[in-house]
C-alpha positions as a Python dict, from the first residue, in 0.01 Angstrom:
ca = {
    (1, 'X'): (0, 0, 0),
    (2, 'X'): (206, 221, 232),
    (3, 'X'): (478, 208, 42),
    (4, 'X'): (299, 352, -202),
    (5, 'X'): (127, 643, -11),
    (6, 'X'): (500, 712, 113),
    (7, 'X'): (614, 753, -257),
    (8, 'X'): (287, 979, -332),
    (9, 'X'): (380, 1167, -28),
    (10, 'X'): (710, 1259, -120),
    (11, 'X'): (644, 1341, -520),
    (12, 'X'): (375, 1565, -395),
    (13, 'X'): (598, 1843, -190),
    (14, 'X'): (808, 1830, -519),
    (15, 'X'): (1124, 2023, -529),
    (16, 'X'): (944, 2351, -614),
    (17, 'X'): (770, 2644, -409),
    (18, 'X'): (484, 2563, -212),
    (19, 'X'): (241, 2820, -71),
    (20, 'X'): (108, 2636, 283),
    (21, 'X'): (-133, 2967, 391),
    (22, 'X'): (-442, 2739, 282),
    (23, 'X'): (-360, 2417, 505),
    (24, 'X'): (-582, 2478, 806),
    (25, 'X'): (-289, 2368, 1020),
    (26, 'X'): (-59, 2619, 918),
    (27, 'X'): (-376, 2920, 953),
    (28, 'X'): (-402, 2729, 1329),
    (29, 'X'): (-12, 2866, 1337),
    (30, 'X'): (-19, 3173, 1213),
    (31, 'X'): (-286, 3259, 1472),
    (32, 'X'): (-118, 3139, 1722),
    (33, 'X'): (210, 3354, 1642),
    (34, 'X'): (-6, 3649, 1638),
    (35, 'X'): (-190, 3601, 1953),
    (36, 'X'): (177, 3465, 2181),
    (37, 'X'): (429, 3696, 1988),
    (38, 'X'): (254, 3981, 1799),
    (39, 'X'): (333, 3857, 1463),
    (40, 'X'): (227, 4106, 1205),
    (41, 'X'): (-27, 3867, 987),
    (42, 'X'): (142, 3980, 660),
    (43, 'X'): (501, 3902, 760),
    (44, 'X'): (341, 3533, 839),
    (45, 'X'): (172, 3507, 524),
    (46, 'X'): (461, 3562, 347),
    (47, 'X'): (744, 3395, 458),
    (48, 'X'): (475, 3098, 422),
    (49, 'X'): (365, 3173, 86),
    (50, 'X'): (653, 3075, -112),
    (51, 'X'): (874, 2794, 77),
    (52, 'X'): (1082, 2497, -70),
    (53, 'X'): (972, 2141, 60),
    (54, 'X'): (1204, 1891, 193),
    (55, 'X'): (1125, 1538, 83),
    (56, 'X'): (1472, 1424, 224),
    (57, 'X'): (1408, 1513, 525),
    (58, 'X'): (1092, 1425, 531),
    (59, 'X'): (1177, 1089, 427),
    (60, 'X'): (1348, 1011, 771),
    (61, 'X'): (1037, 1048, 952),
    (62, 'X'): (748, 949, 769),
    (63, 'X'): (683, 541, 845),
    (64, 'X'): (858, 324, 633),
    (65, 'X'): (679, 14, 486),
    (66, 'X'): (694, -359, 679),
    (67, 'X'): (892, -570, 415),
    (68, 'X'): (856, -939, 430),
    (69, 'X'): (1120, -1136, 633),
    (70, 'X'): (1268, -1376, 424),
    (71, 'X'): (1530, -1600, 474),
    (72, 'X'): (1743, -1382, 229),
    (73, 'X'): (1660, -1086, 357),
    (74, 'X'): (1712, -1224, 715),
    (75, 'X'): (2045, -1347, 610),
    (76, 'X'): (2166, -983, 476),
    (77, 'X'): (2030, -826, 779),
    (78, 'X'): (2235, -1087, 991),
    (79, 'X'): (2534, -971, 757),
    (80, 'X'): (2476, -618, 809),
    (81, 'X'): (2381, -642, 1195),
    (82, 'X'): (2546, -909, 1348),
    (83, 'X'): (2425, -1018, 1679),
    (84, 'X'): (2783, -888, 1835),
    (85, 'X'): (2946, -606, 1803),
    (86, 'X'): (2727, -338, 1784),
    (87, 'X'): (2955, -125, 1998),
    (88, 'X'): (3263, -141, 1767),
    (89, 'X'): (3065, -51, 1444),
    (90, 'X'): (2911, 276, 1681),
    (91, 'X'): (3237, 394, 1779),
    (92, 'X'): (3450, 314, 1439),
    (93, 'X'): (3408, 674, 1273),
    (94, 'X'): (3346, 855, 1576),
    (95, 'X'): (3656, 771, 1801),
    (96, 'X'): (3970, 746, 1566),
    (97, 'X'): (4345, 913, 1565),
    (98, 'X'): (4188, 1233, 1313),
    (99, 'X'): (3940, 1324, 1554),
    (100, 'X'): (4149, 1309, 1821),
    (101, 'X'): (4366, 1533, 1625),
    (102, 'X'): (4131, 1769, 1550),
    (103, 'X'): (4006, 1828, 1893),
    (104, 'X'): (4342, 1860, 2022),
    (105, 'X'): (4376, 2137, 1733),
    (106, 'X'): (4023, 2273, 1829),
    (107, 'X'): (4107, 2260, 2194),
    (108, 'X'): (4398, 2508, 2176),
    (109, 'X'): (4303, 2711, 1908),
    (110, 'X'): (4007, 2809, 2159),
    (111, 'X'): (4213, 2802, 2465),
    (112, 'X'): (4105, 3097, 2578),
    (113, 'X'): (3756, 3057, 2565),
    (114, 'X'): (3762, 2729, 2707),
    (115, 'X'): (3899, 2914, 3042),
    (116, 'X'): (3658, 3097, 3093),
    (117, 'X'): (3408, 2853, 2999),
    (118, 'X'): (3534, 2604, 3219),
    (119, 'X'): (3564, 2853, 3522),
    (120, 'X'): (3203, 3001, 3489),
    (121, 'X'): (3041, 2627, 3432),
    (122, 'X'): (3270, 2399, 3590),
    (123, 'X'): (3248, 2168, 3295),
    (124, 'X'): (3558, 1972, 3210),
    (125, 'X'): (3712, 2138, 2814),
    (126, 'X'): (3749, 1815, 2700),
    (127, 'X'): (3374, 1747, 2787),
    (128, 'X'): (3245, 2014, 2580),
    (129, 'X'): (3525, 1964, 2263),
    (130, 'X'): (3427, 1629, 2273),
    (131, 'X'): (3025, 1680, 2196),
    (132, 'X'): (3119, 1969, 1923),
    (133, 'X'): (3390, 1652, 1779),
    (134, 'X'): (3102, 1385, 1769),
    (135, 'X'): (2795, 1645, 1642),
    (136, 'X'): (2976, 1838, 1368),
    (137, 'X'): (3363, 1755, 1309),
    (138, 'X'): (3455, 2044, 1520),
    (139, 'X'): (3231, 2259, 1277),
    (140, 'X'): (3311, 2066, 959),
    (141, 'X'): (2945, 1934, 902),
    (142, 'X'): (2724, 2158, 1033),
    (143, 'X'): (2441, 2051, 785),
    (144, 'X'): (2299, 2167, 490),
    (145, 'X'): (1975, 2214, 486),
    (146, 'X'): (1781, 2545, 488),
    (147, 'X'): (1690, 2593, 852),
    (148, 'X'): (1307, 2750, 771),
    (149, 'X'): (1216, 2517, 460),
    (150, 'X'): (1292, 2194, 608),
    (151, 'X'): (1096, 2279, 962),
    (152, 'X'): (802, 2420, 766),
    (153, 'X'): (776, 2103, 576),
    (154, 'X'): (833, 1873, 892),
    (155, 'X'): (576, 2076, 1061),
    (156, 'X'): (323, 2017, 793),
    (157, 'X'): (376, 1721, 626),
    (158, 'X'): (249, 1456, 759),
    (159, 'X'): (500, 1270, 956),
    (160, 'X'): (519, 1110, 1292),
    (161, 'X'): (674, 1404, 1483),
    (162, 'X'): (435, 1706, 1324),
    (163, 'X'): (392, 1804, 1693),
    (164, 'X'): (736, 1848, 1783),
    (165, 'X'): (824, 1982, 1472),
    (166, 'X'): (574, 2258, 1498),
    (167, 'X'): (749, 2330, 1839),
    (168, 'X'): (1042, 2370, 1674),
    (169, 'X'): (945, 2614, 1399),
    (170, 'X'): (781, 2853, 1627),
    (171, 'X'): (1112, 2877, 1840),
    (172, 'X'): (1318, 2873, 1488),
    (173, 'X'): (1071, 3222, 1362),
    (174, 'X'): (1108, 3391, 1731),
    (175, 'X'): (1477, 3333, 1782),
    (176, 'X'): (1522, 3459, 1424),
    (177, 'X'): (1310, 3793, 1519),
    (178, 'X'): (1499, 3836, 1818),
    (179, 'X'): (1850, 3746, 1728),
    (180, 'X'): (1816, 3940, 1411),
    (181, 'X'): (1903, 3694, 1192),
    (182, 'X'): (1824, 3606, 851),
    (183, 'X'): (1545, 3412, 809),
    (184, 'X'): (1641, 3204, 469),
    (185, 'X'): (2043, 3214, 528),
    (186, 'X'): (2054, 2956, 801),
    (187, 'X'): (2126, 2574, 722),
    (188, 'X'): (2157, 2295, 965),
    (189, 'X'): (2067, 1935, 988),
    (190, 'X'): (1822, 1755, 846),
    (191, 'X'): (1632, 1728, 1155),
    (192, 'X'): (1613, 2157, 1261),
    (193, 'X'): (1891, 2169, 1461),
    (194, 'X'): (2165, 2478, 1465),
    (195, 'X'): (2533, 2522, 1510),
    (196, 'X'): (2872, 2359, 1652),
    (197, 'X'): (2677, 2174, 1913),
    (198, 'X'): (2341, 2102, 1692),
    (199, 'X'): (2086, 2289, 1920),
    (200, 'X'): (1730, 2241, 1806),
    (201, 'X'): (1543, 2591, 1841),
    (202, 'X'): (1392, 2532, 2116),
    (203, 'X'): (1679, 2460, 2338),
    (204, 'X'): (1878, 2780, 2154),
    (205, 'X'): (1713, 3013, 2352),
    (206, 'X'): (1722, 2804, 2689),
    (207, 'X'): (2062, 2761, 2646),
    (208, 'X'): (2248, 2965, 2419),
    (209, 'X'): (2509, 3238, 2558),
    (210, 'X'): (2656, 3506, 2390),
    (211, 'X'): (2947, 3439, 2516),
    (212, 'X'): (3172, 3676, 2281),
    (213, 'X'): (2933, 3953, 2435),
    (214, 'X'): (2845, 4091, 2023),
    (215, 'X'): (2454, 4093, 2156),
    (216, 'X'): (2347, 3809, 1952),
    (217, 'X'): (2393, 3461, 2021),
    (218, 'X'): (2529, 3258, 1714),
    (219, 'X'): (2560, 2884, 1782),
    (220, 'X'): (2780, 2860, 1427),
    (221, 'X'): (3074, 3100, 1628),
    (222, 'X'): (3288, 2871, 1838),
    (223, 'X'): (3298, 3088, 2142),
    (224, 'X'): (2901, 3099, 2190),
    (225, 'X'): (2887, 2708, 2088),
    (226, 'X'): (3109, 2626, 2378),
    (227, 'X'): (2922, 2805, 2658),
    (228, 'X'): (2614, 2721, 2544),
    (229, 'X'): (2724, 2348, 2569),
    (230, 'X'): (2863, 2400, 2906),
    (231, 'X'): (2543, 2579, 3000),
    (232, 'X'): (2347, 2308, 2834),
    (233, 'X'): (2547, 2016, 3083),
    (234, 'X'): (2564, 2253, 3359),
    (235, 'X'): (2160, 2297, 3371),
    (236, 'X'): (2105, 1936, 3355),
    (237, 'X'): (2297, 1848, 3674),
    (238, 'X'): (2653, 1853, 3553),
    (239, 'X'): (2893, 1831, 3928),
    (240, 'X'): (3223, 2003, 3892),
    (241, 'X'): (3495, 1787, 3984),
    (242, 'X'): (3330, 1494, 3990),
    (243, 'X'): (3390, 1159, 3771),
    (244, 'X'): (3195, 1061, 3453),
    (245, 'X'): (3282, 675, 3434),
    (246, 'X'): (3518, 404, 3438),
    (247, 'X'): (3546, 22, 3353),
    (248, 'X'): (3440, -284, 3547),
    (249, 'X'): (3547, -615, 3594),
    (250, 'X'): (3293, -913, 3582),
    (251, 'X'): (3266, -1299, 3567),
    (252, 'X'): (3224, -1393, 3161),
    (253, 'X'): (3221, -1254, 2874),
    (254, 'X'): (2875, -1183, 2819),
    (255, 'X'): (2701, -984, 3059),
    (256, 'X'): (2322, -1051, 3232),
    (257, 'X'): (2374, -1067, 3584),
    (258, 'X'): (2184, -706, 3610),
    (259, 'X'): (1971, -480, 3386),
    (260, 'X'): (2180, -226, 3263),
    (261, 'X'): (2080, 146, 3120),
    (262, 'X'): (2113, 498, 3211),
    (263, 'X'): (1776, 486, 3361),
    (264, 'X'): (1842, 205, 3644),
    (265, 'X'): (2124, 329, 3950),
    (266, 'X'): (2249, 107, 4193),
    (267, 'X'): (2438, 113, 4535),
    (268, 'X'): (2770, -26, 4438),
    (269, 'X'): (2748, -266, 4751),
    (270, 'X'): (2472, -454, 4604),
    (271, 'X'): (2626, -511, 4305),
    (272, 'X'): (2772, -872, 4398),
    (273, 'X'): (3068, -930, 4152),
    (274, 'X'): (3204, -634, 4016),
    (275, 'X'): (3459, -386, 4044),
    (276, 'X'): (3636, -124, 3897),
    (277, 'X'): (3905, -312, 3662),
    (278, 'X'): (4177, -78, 3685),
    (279, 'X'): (4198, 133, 4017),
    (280, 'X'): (4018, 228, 4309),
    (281, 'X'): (3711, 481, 4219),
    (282, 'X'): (3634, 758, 4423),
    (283, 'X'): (3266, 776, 4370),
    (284, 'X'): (3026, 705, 4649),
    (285, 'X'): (2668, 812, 4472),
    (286, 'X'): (2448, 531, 4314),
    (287, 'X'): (2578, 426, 4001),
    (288, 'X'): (2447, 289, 3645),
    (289, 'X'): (2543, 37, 3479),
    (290, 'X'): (2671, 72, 3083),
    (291, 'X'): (2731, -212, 2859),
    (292, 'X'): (2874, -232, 2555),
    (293, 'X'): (2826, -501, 2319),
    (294, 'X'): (3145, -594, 2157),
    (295, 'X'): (3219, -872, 1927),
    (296, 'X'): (3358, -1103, 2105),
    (297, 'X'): (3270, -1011, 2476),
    (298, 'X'): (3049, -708, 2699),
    (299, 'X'): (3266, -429, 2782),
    (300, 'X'): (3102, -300, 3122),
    (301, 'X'): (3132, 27, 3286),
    (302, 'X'): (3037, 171, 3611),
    (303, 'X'): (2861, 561, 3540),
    (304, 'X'): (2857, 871, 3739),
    (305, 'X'): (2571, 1116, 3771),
    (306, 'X'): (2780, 1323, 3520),
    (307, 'X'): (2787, 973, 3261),
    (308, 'X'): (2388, 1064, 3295),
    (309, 'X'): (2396, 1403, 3231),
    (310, 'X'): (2565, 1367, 2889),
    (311, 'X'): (2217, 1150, 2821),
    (312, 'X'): (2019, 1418, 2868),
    (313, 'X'): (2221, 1588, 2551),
    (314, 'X'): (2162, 1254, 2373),
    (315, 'X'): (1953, 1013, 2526),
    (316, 'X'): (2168, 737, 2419),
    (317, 'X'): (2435, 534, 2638),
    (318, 'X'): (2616, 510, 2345),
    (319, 'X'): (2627, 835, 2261),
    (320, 'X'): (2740, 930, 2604),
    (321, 'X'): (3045, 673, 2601),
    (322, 'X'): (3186, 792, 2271),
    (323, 'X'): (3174, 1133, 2491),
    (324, 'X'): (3357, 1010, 2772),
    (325, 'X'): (3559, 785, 2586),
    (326, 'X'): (3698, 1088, 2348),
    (327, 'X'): (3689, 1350, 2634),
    (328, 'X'): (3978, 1107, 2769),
    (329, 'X'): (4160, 1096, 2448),
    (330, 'X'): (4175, 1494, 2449),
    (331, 'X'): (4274, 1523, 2788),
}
């Protein structure tokens, strides 16, 4: 049955024009763009009259049906998703010799701007490249989907995240007004968000910098992509000169001696049986606990408030390893 209703759902929107003025929702929205930003009604009626659904999009966030576990199915899921391992297949595409290459490239075709970036943020280069590498390829895959179509239809289709979506498009139509961009001409991921770093609209304004001081800030030009980042670390606690992470020693080769997670700190004295595998660490603050599940054994690593603060741009611990972990390559 929901299957079903999903398929329904998605033939509906169609690949043609829609005109959304008559969903109540959307008449709820326009009001509200008129009363907070003095919308002109007729500017909102059109640029909602005539818009281009999104089913693909759509698709990733409308529920998807229960299927049956069966022992086949079980068995190609245990193929697919081994127990172990899970680590390895996160990192292979993200952390290999080309990207590495191509943030070196990036790194000093932008060395200029990433002096004065790191000087006014006190965010490590390497840091910042890093993100850019593991969001968009250094720019190479900065999405393709029209910007306005694809929030419109995740702000009014039903989906599991209409809320946040219609968040998002109210921050995509004000930044556009007061950037002076082109409403239709802008094309990012399938999920709304902008630019080098993939901003979502509502944290373009919050942290965006013009940074090569043309009066408009443009996420897609390197230069403002890299401050913003900065800004966007330095905001969320990022500490100049301090450490991100660095590996631990521990009995085994599986680890569950402690809950581990971004979200839990510890004073390294209480942590009975571990230490940094490879040097002395100069870090005296609580620390966090990262594991990696690798095939064959957990790979565990002590992290620093900054290890933390790259969550906050992702909240995964994954995410924030392949961070550190090419940051180091580039440096």
């Amino acid at each position: 049955m929901l299957r079903g209703w999903i398929v329904i759902l998605l033939l509906s929107i169609g690949s043609g024009a829609k005109d959304y003025r008559t969903n109540p929702q959307v008449v709820a929205f326009m009001d509200r763009m008129e009363q907070v930003y003095h919308f002109k009604r007729s500017y909102l009626e059109r640029i909602l009259s005539s818009v281009t659904p999104q089913p693909k999009a759509l698709k990733c966030f409308v529920p998807r049906p229960i299927t049956p576990m069966t022992p086949q199915r079980r068995a190609i899921l245990n193929r697919l998703y081994p127990k172990y391992g899970a680590w390895d297949r996160y990192i292979k595409y993200r952390l290999t010799p080309q990207r590495i290459r191509q943030g070196k490239a990036f790194l000093a075709t932008h060395r200029r701007v990433f002096d004065q970036v790191e000087k006014r943020y006190g965010v490590p280069r390497e840091y910042v490249a890093a993100i850019i590498g593991i969001e968009t390829v250094y720019g190479a895959n900065v999405g393709k989907f029209p910007l306005f179509d694809t929030l419109v239809t995740l702000a009014f289709e039903p989906n599991r995240r209409n809320r946040f979506f219609r968040k998002q498009l109210e921050a995509f139509i004000v930044l556009v007004y007061r950037q002076k961009l082109m409403l239709h001409a802008i094309k990012g991921s399938y999920a709304g968000a902008i630019g080098l770093g993939q901003f979502i609209p509502s944290n373009y304004e919050a942290y965006g910098v013009d940074m090569n001081g043309d009066g408009k800030i443009r996420l897609l030009e390197p230069a403002d992509a890299i401050a913003s980042i900065a800004n966007y670390l330095k905001q969320n606690g990022w500490r100049a000169g301090e450490v991100v992470a660095t590996r631990v020693s521990y009995e085994g080769n599986r680890f569950h001696t402690y809950p581990t997670g971004y979200n839990r700190t510890y004073r390294r004295e209480a942590l009975e049986g571990i230490a940094p595998k490879y040097a002395p660490w100069d870090y005296h603050d609580k620390v966090r606990l990262i594991k990696l599940n690798r095939t064959a054994y957990d790979e565990l690593w002590y992290g620093a408030k900054n290890f933390y603060v790259l969550t906050r741009y992702n909240h995964s611990a994954y995410y924030a390893m392949a961070v550190h972990q090419l940051a180091v390559a580039l440096r």
